[in-house]
DRENPA-3360 file (N, C-alpha, C; in nm, 2 decimals, always signed):
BEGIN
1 = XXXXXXXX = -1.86/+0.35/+0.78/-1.77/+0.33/+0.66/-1.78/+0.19/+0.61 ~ -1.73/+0.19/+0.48/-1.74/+0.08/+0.45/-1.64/-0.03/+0.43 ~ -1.55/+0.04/+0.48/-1.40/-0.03/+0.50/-1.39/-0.19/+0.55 ~ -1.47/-0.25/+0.60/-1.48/-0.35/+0.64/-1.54/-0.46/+0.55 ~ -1.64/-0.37/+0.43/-1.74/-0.45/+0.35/-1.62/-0.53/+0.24 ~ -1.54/-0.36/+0.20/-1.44/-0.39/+0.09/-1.36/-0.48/+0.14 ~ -1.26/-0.48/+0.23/-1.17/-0.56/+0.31/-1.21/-0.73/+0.29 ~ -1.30/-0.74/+0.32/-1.36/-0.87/+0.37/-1.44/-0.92/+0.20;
9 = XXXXXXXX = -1.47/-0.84/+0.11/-1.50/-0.89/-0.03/-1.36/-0.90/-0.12 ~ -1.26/-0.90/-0.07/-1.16/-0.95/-0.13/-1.07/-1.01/-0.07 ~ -1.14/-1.07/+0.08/-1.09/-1.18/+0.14/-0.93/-1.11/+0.22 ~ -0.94/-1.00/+0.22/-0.80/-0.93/+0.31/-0.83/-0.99/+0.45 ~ -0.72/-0.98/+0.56/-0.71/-0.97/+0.68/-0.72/-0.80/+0.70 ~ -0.76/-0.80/+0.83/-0.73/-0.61/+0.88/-0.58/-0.61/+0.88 ~ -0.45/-0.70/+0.94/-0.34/-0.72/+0.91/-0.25/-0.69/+0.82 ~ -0.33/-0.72/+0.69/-0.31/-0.71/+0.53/-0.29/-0.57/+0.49;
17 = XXXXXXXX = -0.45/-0.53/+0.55/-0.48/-0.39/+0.50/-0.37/-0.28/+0.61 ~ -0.36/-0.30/+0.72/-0.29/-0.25/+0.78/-0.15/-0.24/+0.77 ~ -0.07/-0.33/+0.71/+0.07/-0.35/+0.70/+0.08/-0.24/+0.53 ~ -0.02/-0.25/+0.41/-0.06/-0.14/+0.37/+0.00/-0.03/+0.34 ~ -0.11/+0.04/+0.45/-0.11/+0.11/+0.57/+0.01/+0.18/+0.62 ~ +0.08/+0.10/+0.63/+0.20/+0.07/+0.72/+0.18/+0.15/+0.87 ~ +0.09/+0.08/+0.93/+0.01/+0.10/+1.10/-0.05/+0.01/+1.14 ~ -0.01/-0.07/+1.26/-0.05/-0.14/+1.34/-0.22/-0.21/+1.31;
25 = XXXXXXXX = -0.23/-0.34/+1.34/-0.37/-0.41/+1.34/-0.44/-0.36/+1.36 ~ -0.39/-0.34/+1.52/-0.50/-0.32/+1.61/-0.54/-0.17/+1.60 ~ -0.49/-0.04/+1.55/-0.52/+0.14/+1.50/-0.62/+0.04/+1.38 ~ -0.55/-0.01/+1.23/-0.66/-0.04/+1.16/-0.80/-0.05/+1.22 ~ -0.81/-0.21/+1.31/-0.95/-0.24/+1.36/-1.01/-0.09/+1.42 ~ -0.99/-0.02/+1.47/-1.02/+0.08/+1.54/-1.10/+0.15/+1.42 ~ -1.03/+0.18/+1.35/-1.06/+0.27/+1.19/-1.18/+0.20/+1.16 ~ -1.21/+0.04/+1.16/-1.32/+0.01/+1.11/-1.41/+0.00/+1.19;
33 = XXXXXXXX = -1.38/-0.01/+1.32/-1.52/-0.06/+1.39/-1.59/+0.14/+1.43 ~ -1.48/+0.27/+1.43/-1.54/+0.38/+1.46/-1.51/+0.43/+1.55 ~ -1.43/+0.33/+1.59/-1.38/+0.38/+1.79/-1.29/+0.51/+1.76 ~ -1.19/+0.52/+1.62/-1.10/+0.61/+1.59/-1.12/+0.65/+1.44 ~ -1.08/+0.79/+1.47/-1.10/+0.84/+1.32/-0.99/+0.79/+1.23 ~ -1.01/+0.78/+1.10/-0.91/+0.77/+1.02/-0.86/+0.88/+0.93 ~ -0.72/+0.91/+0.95/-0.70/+1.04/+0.89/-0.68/+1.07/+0.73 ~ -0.71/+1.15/+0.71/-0.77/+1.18/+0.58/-0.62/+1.12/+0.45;
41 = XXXXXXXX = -0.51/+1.14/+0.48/-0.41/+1.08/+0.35/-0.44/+0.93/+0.37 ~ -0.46/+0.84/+0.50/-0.50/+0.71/+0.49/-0.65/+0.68/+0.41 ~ -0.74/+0.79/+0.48/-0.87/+0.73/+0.37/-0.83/+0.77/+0.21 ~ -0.74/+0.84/+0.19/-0.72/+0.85/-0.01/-0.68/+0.73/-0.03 ~ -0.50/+0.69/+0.08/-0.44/+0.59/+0.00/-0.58/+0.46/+0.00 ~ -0.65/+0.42/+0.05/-0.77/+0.31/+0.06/-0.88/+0.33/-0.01 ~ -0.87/+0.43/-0.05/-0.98/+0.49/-0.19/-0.89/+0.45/-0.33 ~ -0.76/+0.50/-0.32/-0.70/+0.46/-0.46/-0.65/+0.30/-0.45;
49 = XXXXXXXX = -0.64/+0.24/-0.31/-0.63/+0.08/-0.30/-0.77/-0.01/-0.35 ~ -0.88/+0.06/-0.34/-0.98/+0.00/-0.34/-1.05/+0.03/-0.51 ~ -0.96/+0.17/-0.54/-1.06/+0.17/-0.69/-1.17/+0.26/-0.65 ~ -1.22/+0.33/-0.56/-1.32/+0.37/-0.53/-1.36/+0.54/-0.50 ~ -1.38/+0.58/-0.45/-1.37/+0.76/-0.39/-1.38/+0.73/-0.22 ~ -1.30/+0.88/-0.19/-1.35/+0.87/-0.04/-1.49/+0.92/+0.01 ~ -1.58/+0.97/-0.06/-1.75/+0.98/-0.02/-1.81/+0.81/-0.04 ~ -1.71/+0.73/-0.12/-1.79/+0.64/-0.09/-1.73/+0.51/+0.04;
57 = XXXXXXXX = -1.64/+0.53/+0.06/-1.58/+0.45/+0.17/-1.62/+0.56/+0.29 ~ -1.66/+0.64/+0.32/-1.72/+0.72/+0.45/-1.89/+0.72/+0.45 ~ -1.90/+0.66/+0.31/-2.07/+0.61/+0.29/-2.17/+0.74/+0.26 ~ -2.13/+0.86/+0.21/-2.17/+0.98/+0.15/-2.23/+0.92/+0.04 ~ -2.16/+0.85/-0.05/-2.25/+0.82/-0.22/-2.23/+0.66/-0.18 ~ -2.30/+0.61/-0.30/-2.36/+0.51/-0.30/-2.31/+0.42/-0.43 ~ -2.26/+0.55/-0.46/-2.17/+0.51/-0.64/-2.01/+0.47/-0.60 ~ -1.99/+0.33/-0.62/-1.82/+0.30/-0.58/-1.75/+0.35/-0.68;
65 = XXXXXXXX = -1.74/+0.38/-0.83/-1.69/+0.41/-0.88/-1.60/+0.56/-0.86 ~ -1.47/+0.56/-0.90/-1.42/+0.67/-0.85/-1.39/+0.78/-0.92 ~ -1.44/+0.92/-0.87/-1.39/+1.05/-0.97/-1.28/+1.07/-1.04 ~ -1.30/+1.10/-1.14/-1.13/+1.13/-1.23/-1.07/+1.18/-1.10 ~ -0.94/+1.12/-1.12/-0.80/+1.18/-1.03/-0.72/+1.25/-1.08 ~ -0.66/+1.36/-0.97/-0.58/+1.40/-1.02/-0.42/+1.38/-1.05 ~ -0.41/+1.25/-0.99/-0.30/+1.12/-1.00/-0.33/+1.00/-1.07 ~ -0.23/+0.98/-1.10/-0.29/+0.81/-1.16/-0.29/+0.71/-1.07;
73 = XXXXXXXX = -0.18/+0.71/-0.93/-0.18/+0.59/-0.86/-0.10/+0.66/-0.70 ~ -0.15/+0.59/-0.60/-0.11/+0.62/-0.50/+0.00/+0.72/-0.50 ~ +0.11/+0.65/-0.55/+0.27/+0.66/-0.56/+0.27/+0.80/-0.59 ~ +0.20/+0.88/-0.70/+0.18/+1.02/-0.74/+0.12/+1.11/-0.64 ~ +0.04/+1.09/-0.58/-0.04/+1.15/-0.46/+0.07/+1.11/-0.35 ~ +0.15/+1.05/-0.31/+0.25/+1.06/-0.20/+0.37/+1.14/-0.25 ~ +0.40/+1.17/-0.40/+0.48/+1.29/-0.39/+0.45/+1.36/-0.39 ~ +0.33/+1.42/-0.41/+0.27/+1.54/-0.35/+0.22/+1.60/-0.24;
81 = X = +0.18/+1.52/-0.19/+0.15/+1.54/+0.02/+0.25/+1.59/+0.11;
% end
Protein backbone atom coordinates (compact mmCIF):
# COMPACT_ATOMS: atom_id res chain seq x y z
CA UNK A 1 0.00 0.00 0.00
CA UNK A 2 0.90 3.17 -0.35
CA UNK A 3 -0.10 4.70 2.77
CA UNK A 4 3.20 5.45 3.88
CA UNK A 5 4.38 7.17 0.43
CA UNK A 6 1.27 9.64 0.89
CA UNK A 7 1.65 10.18 4.69
CA UNK A 8 5.24 11.04 4.54
CA UNK A 9 4.75 13.44 1.12
CA UNK A 10 2.88 15.69 3.14
CA UNK A 11 5.15 15.54 6.01
CA UNK A 12 2.23 13.75 8.44
CA UNK A 13 3.37 11.75 11.56
CA UNK A 14 1.61 8.10 11.62
CA UNK A 15 0.24 9.86 14.98
CA UNK A 16 -1.42 12.53 12.85
CA UNK A 17 -2.83 10.17 10.52
CA UNK A 18 -3.91 7.93 13.22
CA UNK A 19 -5.59 10.47 15.68
CA UNK A 20 -7.55 10.92 12.08
CA UNK A 21 -8.37 7.78 12.29
CA UNK A 22 -9.31 8.10 15.63
CA UNK A 23 -7.08 4.60 16.46
CA UNK A 24 -4.06 4.28 18.18
CA UNK A 25 -0.23 4.83 16.54
CA UNK A 26 0.87 1.89 16.96
CA UNK A 27 -2.77 -0.31 14.86
CA UNK A 28 -1.89 2.75 12.30
CA UNK A 29 1.99 1.59 11.93
CA UNK A 30 0.73 -1.93 11.60
CA UNK A 31 -1.75 -0.84 8.62
CA UNK A 32 1.44 0.49 6.94
CA UNK A 33 4.08 -1.70 7.45
CA UNK A 34 1.21 -5.05 6.44
CA UNK A 35 1.50 -6.81 9.73
CA UNK A 36 -2.52 -5.91 9.91
CA UNK A 37 -5.19 -5.46 7.63
CA UNK A 38 -6.87 -2.25 7.27
CA UNK A 39 -10.47 -2.34 7.32
CA UNK A 40 -12.23 -1.25 4.53
CA UNK A 41 -14.44 2.18 6.06
CA UNK A 42 -10.71 3.28 7.23
CA UNK A 43 -9.21 2.70 3.70
CA UNK A 44 -12.32 5.08 2.10
CA UNK A 45 -11.97 7.61 5.01
CA UNK A 46 -7.86 7.81 3.75
CA UNK A 47 -8.83 7.69 0.12
CA UNK A 48 -11.25 10.67 0.60
CA UNK A 49 -8.29 12.28 3.13
CA UNK A 50 -5.84 11.83 0.61
CA UNK A 51 -7.90 12.92 -2.67
CA UNK A 52 -7.24 9.61 -4.16
CA UNK A 53 -9.31 6.05 -4.68
CA UNK A 54 -8.93 2.96 -2.67
CA UNK A 55 -7.34 0.79 -5.82
CA UNK A 56 -4.90 3.25 -5.62
CA UNK A 57 -3.80 3.36 -1.98
CA UNK A 58 -3.91 -0.74 -2.05
CA UNK A 59 -1.70 -0.18 -5.32
CA UNK A 60 -4.26 -1.87 -7.89
CA UNK A 61 -4.01 1.35 -10.34
CA UNK A 62 -1.40 3.53 -10.83
CA UNK A 63 -3.75 6.58 -11.53
CA UNK A 64 -4.02 8.69 -7.98
CA UNK A 65 -6.71 10.60 -9.13
CA UNK A 66 -10.11 9.65 -7.69
CA UNK A 67 -13.43 8.14 -9.30
CA UNK A 68 -16.47 10.34 -9.19
CA UNK A 69 -18.05 9.81 -5.62
CA UNK A 70 -20.85 9.11 -4.58
CA UNK A 71 -20.39 11.67 -1.57
CA UNK A 72 -18.76 14.80 -1.64
CA UNK A 73 -16.71 14.52 1.63
CA UNK A 74 -16.06 12.06 4.28
CA UNK A 75 -18.66 13.53 6.63
CA UNK A 76 -21.50 12.20 3.80
CA UNK A 77 -20.10 8.64 3.56
CA UNK A 78 -20.16 8.43 7.56
CA UNK A 79 -23.85 9.15 7.40
CA UNK A 80 -24.31 6.51 5.47
CA UNK A 81 -22.34 3.55 6.86
Amino acid sequence: MRLRDLREDRDLTQSEIATYLKIRQNTYSQYETGQRQIPLTLLIRLAYYYDTSVDYLLGITGESRPYPRKWNSVEEFDQHE
